[in-house]
N, C-alpha and C positions, 0 to 999 in steps of 0.2 A: 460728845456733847459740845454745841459751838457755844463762844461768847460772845454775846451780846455788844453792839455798840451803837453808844449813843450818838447819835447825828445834829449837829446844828444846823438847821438849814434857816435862812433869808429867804423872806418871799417879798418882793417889791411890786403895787396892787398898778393896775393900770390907770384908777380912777380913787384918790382919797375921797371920800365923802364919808358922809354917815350911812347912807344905803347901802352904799358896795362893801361899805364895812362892815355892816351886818349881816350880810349876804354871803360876804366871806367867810367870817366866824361861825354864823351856822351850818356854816357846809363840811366844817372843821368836825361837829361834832358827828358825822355818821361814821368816821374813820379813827376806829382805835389803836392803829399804829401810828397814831401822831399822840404821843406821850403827855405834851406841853405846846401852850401858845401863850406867847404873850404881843401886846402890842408895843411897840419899839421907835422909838426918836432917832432921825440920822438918815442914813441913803437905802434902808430897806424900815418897810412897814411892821412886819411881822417877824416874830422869834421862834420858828418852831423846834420842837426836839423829838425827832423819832428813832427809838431802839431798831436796829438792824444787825441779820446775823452775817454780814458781809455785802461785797459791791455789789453779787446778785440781787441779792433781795433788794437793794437799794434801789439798785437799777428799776426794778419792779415798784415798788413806792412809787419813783420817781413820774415813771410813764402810765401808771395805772390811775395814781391819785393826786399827787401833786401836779403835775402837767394839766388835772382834770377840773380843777380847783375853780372858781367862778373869778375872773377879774385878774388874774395872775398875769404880771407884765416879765415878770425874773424869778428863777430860783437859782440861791446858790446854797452851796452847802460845803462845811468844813468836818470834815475827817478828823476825830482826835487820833495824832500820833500815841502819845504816849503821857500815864498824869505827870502832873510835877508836884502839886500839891490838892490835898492834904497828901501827906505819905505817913 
């Protein structure tokens, strides 16, 4: 049985407005391996968090649905190493 890991990914939109942001966020809801969205202050838009059971599946995420995304300028995403807290 594998374990699950959560993903932080950064989406940075190509266009801020209220359209493209809603346009965005809707499109968010047909895909339920995106765990969590929030909106975000600073050099990316969006906070997203998707459970993956490894780089495969990520990789698949990544090209299937996020790459697919309406308005998407960047995705980045950080890998947790390791918790440090809570423990």
């Amino acid at each position: 049985m594998s374990v699950s890991t959560k993903v932080a990914i950064r989406i940075e939109l190509e266009v801020v407005n209220s359209q493209e942001s809603e346009i965005f966020e809707r499109s968010l809801r047909g895909h339920p391996m995106i765990e969590e969205c929030y909106a975000v202050t600073g050099n990316t838009d969006y906070l997203l968090f998707v459970a993956v059971d490894g780089i495969e599946e990520f990789e698949e995420v990544h090209r299937n649905i996020l790459s697919r995304l309406p308005g998407v300028k960047k995705i980045k995403a950080d890998f947790p190493l390791r918790r440090v807290l809570p423990t």
